[in-house]
C-alpha positions as CSV (number, residue, x, y, z in Angstrom):
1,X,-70.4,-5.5,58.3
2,X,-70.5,-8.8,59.8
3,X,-72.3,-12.1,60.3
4,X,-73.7,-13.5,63.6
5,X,-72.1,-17.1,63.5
6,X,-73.0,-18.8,67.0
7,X,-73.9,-16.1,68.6
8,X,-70.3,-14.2,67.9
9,X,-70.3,-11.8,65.1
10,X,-67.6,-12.6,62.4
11,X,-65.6,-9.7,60.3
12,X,-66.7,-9.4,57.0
13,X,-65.1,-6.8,54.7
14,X,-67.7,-4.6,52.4
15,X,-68.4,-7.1,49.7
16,X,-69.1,-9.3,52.8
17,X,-66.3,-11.6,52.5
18,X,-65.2,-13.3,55.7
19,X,-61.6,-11.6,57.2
20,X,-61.0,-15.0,58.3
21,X,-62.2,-18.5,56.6
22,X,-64.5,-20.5,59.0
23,X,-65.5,-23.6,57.8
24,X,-68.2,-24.4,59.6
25,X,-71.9,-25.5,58.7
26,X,-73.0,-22.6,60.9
27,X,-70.9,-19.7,58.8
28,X,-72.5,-21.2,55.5
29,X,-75.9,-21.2,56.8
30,X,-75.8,-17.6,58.1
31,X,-73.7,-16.1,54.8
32,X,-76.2,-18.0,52.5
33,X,-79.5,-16.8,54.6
34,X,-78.2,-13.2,53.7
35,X,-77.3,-13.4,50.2
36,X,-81.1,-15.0,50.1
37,X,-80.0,-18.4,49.2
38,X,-82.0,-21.4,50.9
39,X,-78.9,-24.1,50.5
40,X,-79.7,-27.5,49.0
41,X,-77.6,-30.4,48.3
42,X,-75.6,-29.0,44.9
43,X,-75.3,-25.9,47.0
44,X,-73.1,-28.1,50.1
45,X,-71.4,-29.7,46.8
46,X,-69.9,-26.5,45.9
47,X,-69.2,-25.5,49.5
48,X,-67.0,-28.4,50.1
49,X,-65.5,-28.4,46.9
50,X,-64.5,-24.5,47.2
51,X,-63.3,-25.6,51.0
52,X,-61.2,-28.2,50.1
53,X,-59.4,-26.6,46.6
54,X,-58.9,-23.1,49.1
55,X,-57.3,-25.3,52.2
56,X,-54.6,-27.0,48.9
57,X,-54.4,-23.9,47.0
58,X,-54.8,-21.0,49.3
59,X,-57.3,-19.8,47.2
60,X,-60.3,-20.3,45.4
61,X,-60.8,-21.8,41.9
62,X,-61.7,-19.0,39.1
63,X,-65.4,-19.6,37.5
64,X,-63.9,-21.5,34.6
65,X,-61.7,-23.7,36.7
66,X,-64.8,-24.8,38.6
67,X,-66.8,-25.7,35.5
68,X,-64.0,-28.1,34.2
69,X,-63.5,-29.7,37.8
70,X,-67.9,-30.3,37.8
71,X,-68.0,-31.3,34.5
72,X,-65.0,-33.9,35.1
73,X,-66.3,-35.1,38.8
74,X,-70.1,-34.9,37.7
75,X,-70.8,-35.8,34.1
76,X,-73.9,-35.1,32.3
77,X,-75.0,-31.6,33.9
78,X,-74.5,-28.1,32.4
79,X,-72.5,-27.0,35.3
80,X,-71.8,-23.5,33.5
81,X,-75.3,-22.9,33.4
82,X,-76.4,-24.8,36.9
83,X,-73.6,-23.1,39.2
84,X,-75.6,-20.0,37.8
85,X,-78.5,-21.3,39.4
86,X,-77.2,-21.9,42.2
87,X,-75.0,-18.7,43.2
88,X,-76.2,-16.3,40.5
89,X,-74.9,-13.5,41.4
90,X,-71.1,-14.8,40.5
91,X,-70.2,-18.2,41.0
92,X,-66.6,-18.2,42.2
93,X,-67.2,-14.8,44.3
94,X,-70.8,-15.7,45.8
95,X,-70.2,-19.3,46.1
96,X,-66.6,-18.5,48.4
97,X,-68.7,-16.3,50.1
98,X,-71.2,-18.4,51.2
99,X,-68.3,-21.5,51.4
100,X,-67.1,-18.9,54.6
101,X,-64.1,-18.3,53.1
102,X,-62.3,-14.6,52.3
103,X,-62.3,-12.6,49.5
104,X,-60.8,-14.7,46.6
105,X,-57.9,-12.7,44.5
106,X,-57.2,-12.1,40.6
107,X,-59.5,-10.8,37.9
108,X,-61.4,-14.5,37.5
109,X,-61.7,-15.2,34.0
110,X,-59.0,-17.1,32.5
């Protein structure tokens, strides 16, 4: 399984997480077109903010990590309920996907 990113075809694992990160505008545009997801601007909010906590962490955020960081950096929205909205089939996992990035580890939560 794999993705056609400018022309090339990027490695994707089964769950259809990138074998290696690519953080272009391309990569998120063709991962979100097959997860069905028509990206908007909270969508890019997410993307960049999954980017930029896995190039400083190595990894991605858990579902409850993002929550706190949205509700601190952007007050006055239910971000446990609007990141449902907007990756809805699992925030942290779908959201990575679609950020371009590889398969995040742990078992979420807490």
């Amino acid at each position: 399984m794999g993705y056609i990113i400018n022309g090339v075809e990027a490695e994707a694992d089964d769950e259809g997480f990138l074998l290696e990160a690519d953080f272009s505008e391309e990569a998120a545009r063709a991962i979100a077109q097959a997860e069905g997801i028509e990206l908007g601007d909270e969508h890019w909010l997410v993307v960049a903010y999954l980017r930029e906590r896995f190039q400083e962490d190595g990894h991605t955020p858990n579902f409850r990590a993002m929550v706190k960081d949205f509700d601190e950096a952007h007050p006055g929205t239910d971000w446990k309920t609007r990141l449902y909205e907007l990756f809805p089939n699992q925030p942290a996992r779908q959201g990575a996907r679609v950020a371009g990035l590889t398969k995040p580890f742990g078992k979420g939560g807490y």
